[in-house]
RODO-2510 file (C-alpha; in nm, 4 decimals, decimal comma):
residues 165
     n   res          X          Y          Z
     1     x     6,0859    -3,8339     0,0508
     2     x     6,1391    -3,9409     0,4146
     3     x     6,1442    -3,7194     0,7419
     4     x     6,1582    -3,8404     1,1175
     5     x     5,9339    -3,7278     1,3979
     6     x     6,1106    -3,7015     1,7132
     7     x     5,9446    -3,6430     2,0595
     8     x     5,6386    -3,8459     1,9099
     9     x     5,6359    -4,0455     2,2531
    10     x     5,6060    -3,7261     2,4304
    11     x     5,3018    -3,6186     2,2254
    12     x     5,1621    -3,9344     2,2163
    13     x     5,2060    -3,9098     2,6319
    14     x     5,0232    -3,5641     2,6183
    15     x     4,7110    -3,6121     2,3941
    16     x     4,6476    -3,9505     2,6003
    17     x     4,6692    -3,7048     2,9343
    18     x     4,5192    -3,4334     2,7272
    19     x     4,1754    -3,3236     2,9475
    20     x     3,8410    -3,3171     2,7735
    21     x     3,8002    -3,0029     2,6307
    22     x     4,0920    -2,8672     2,7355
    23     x     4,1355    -2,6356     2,4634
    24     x     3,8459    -2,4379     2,6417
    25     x     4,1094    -2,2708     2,8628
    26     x     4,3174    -2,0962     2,6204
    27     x     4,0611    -1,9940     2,3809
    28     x     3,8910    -1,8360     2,6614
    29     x     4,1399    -1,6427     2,7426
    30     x     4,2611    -1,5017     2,4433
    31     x     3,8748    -1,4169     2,3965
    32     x     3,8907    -1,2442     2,7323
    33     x     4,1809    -1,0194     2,6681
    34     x     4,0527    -0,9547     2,3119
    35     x     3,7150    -0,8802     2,4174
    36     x     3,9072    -0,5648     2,5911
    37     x     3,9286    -0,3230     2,3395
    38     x     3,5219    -0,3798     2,2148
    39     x     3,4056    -0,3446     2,5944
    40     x     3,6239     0,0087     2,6480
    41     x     3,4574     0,1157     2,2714
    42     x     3,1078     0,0573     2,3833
    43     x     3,1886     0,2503     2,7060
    44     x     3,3161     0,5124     2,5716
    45     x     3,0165     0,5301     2,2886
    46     x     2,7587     0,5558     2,5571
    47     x     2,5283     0,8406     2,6006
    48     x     2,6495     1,1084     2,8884
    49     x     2,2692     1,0980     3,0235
    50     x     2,3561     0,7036     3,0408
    51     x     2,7287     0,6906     3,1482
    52     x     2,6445     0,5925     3,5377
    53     x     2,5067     0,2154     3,3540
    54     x     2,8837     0,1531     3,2137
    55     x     2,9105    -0,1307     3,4674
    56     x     2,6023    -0,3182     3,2806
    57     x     2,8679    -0,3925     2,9776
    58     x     3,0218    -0,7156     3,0170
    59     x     3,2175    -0,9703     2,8537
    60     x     3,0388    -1,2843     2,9420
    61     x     3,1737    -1,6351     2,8731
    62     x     2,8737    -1,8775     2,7029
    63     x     2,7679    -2,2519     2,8540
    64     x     2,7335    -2,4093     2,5462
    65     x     2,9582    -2,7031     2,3534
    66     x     3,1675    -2,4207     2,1806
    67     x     3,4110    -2,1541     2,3631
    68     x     3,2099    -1,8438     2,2928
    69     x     3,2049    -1,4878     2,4675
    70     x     2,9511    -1,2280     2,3944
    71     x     3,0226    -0,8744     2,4371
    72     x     2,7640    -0,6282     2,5139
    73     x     2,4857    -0,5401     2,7766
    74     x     2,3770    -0,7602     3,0666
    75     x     2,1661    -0,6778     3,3153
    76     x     2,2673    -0,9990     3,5553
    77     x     2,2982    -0,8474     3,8857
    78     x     2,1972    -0,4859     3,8127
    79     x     1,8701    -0,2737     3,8914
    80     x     1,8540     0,0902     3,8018
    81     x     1,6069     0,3369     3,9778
    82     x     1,4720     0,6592     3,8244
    83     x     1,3450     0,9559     4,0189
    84     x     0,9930     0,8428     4,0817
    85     x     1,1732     0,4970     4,2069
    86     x     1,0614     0,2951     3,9193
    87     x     1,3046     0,0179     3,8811
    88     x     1,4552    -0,0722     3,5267
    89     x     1,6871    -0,3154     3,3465
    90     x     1,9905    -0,1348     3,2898
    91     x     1,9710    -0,4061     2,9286
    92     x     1,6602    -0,2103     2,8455
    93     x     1,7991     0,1648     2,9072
    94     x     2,0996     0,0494     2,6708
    95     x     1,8671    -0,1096     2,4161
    96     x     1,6401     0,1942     2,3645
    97     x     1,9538     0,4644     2,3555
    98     x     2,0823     0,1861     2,0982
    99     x     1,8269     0,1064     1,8784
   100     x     1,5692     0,3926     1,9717
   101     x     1,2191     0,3742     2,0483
   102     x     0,8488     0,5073     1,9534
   103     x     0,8786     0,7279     1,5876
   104     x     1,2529     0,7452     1,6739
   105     x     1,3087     0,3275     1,6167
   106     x     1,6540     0,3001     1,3945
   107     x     1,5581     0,1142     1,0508
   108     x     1,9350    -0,0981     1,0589
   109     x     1,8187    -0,2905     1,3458
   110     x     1,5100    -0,5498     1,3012
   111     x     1,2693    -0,5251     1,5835
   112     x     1,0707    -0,8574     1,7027
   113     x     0,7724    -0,7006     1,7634
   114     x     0,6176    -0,4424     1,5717
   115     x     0,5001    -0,1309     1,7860
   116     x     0,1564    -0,1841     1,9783
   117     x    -0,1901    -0,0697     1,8568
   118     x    -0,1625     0,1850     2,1571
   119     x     0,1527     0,3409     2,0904
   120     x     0,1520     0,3112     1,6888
   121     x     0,0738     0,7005     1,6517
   122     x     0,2986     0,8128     1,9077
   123     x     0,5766     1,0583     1,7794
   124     x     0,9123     1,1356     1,9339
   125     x     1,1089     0,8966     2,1947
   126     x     1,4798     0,8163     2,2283
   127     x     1,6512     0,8606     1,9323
   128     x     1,8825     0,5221     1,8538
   129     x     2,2537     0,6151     1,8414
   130     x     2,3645     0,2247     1,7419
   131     x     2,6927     0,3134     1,9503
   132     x     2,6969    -0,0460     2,0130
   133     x     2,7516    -0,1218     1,6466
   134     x     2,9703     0,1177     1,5674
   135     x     3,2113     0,0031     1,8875
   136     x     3,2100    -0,3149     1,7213
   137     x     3,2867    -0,1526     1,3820
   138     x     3,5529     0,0683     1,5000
   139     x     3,7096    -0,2085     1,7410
   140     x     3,6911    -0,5414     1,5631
   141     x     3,9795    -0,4957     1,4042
   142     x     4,1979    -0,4380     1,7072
   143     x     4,0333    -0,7350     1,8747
   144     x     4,1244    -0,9385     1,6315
   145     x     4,4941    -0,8791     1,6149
   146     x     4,5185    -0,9111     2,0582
   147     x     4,3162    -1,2521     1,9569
   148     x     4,5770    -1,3673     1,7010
   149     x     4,8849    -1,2555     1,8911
   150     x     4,7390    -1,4529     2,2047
   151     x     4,5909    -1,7383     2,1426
   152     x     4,9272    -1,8647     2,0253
   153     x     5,0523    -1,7733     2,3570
   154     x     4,8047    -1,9399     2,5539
   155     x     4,8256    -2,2366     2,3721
   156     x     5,1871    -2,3033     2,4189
   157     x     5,1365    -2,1970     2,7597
   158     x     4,8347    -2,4497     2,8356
   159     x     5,1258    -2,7147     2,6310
   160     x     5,3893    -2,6392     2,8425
   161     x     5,1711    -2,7140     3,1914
   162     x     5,0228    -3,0613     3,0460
   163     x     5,3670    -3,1660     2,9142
   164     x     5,5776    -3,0821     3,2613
   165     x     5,3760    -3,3935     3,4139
***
Protein backbone atom coordinates (compact mmCIF):
# COMPACT_ATOMS: atom_id res chain seq x y z
CA UNK A 1 0.00 0.00 0.00
CA UNK A 2 1.28 3.41 -1.18
CA UNK A 3 -0.30 6.99 -0.65
CA UNK A 4 1.28 10.50 -1.54
CA UNK A 5 1.52 13.49 0.74
CA UNK A 6 1.04 16.61 -1.04
CA UNK A 7 1.63 20.16 0.44
CA UNK A 8 4.45 18.41 2.61
CA UNK A 9 6.77 21.48 1.61
CA UNK A 10 4.22 23.75 2.95
CA UNK A 11 4.12 21.96 6.33
CA UNK A 12 7.52 21.38 6.43
CA UNK A 13 7.72 25.52 5.79
CA UNK A 14 5.25 25.97 8.79
CA UNK A 15 6.57 23.74 11.67
CA UNK A 16 10.19 25.25 10.82
CA UNK A 17 8.34 28.93 11.28
CA UNK A 18 6.15 27.35 13.85
CA UNK A 19 6.78 29.77 17.26
CA UNK A 20 7.76 28.13 20.51
CA UNK A 21 4.85 27.23 22.19
CA UNK A 22 2.64 28.42 19.92
CA UNK A 23 -0.03 26.10 20.61
CA UNK A 24 -0.46 28.23 23.89
CA UNK A 25 -2.69 30.64 21.91
CA UNK A 26 -5.43 28.48 20.84
CA UNK A 27 -5.71 26.33 23.78
CA UNK A 28 -6.10 29.39 25.72
CA UNK A 29 -8.71 30.45 24.09
CA UNK A 30 -10.88 27.70 23.74
CA UNK A 31 -10.23 27.45 27.66
CA UNK A 32 -11.40 31.04 27.90
CA UNK A 33 -14.66 30.71 26.12
CA UNK A 34 -15.25 27.32 27.83
CA UNK A 35 -14.49 28.55 31.14
CA UNK A 36 -17.86 30.73 30.42
CA UNK A 37 -20.50 28.63 31.33
CA UNK A 38 -18.59 27.39 34.97
CA UNK A 39 -17.93 31.21 35.88
CA UNK A 40 -21.92 32.27 35.15
CA UNK A 41 -22.79 28.75 37.39
CA UNK A 42 -20.75 29.83 40.31
CA UNK A 43 -22.37 33.31 40.03
CA UNK A 44 -25.44 32.38 39.95
CA UNK A 45 -24.85 29.67 43.01
CA UNK A 46 -23.71 32.41 45.27
CA UNK A 47 -25.36 33.34 48.44
CA UNK A 48 -27.86 36.59 48.10
CA UNK A 49 -26.11 37.98 51.46
CA UNK A 50 -22.83 37.50 49.16
CA UNK A 51 -23.99 38.47 45.59
CA UNK A 52 -22.22 42.17 45.69
CA UNK A 53 -18.51 39.78 45.68
CA UNK A 54 -19.59 38.22 42.08
CA UNK A 55 -16.75 40.26 40.56
CA UNK A 56 -14.12 38.18 42.85
CA UNK A 57 -14.89 35.02 40.36
CA UNK A 58 -12.48 34.86 37.69
CA UNK A 59 -11.14 32.80 35.05
CA UNK A 60 -7.46 33.20 35.45
CA UNK A 61 -4.88 31.93 32.93
CA UNK A 62 -1.75 29.92 34.92
CA UNK A 63 2.29 30.83 34.37
CA UNK A 64 3.42 27.55 34.33
CA UNK A 65 4.96 25.13 31.31
CA UNK A 66 1.34 23.84 30.58
CA UNK A 67 -1.77 26.02 29.19
CA UNK A 68 -3.93 25.87 32.27
CA UNK A 69 -6.91 28.16 33.52
CA UNK A 70 -8.41 27.91 36.90
CA UNK A 71 -11.85 28.88 37.54
CA UNK A 72 -12.99 30.08 40.79
CA UNK A 73 -12.35 32.87 43.49
CA UNK A 74 -9.52 35.40 43.43
CA UNK A 75 -9.11 38.03 45.49
CA UNK A 76 -6.23 39.86 43.15
CA UNK A 77 -7.26 43.36 43.18
CA UNK A 78 -10.28 43.24 45.53
CA UNK A 79 -10.84 44.42 49.29
CA UNK A 80 -14.23 44.12 50.88
CA UNK A 81 -15.28 46.30 53.95
CA UNK A 82 -17.92 45.33 56.53
CA UNK A 83 -19.86 47.75 58.67
CA UNK A 84 -17.38 48.25 61.44
CA UNK A 85 -14.75 48.90 58.38
CA UNK A 86 -12.88 45.76 58.87
CA UNK A 87 -11.34 44.89 55.62
CA UNK A 88 -11.60 41.22 54.17
CA UNK A 89 -10.53 39.01 51.25
CA UNK A 90 -13.42 38.68 49.18
CA UNK A 91 -11.38 34.68 48.62
CA UNK A 92 -12.09 34.24 52.29
CA UNK A 93 -15.96 35.42 52.38
CA UNK A 94 -16.39 32.85 49.36
CA UNK A 95 -14.41 30.12 51.10
CA UNK A 96 -16.38 30.14 54.38
CA UNK A 97 -20.06 30.43 52.51
CA UNK A 98 -18.38 27.42 50.48
CA UNK A 99 -16.98 25.17 52.71
CA UNK A 100 -18.47 26.60 56.10
CA UNK A 101 -16.85 27.39 59.20
CA UNK A 102 -16.77 26.74 63.19
CA UNK A 103 -19.41 23.48 64.04
CA UNK A 104 -20.89 24.29 60.58
CA UNK A 105 -17.37 23.04 58.54
CA UNK A 106 -18.76 20.74 55.42
CA UNK A 107 -17.18 17.07 55.88
CA UNK A 108 -16.69 16.73 51.59
CA UNK A 109 -14.08 19.28 51.71
CA UNK A 110 -10.59 18.48 53.62
CA UNK A 111 -9.49 21.35 55.71
CA UNK A 112 -5.53 22.03 56.20
CA UNK A 113 -5.72 22.94 59.49
CA UNK A 114 -7.75 21.49 62.05
CA UNK A 115 -9.84 24.13 64.14
CA UNK A 116 -7.76 26.01 66.95
CA UNK A 117 -7.64 25.06 70.68
CA UNK A 118 -9.65 28.43 71.15
CA UNK A 119 -12.38 27.96 68.88
CA UNK A 120 -12.67 23.95 69.09
CA UNK A 121 -15.97 24.22 71.31
CA UNK A 122 -17.50 26.88 69.46
CA UNK A 123 -20.99 25.96 67.92
CA UNK A 124 -22.77 27.54 64.99
CA UNK A 125 -20.98 29.70 62.07
CA UNK A 126 -21.63 29.83 58.32
CA UNK A 127 -23.11 26.95 57.14
CA UNK A 128 -21.02 25.58 53.79
CA UNK A 129 -23.32 25.54 50.72
CA UNK A 130 -20.32 23.91 48.31
CA UNK A 131 -22.10 26.05 45.45
CA UNK A 132 -18.75 26.09 44.00
CA UNK A 133 -18.78 22.34 43.50
CA UNK A 134 -21.92 21.90 42.45
CA UNK A 135 -21.35 24.83 39.54
CA UNK A 136 -18.68 22.68 38.49
CA UNK A 137 -20.94 19.58 38.66
CA UNK A 138 -23.81 21.05 36.94
CA UNK A 139 -21.55 22.95 34.26
CA UNK A 140 -18.69 20.66 33.32
CA UNK A 141 -20.44 19.11 30.95
CA UNK A 142 -21.38 22.16 28.92
CA UNK A 143 -17.80 23.36 29.18
CA UNK A 144 -16.64 20.62 27.77
CA UNK A 145 -18.63 20.48 24.59
CA UNK A 146 -17.80 24.80 23.90
CA UNK A 147 -14.06 23.29 24.56
CA UNK A 148 -14.37 20.53 21.92
CA UNK A 149 -16.31 22.53 19.35
CA UNK A 150 -13.50 25.33 19.70
CA UNK A 151 -10.42 24.29 20.04
CA UNK A 152 -10.72 22.87 16.56
CA UNK A 153 -11.57 26.26 15.48
CA UNK A 154 -8.82 27.99 16.98
CA UNK A 155 -6.45 25.71 15.82
CA UNK A 156 -7.17 26.00 12.19
CA UNK A 157 -7.46 29.54 12.79
CA UNK A 158 -3.89 29.94 14.56
CA UNK A 159 -2.88 27.44 11.04
CA UNK A 160 -4.28 29.60 8.72
CA UNK A 161 -2.27 32.96 10.18
CA UNK A 162 1.26 31.00 10.35
CA UNK A 163 0.71 29.47 6.89
CA UNK A 164 -0.38 32.99 4.99
CA UNK A 165 3.45 34.03 5.55
Amino acid sequence: MSFTLTGDKELLKILSEFPENGYRKPLMASFRKAALPVKKAMIAGLPASIRPLKSAIKAVPYKGKEPELAVGAFNKGMVYQNRRGQNWSPYMIIYWHNYGTYANRTGEHRFSNARKKVSSLRRGGIKGGLFIEKAWESSKAQAQKIFEETVDKEIVKFFQKHAAK
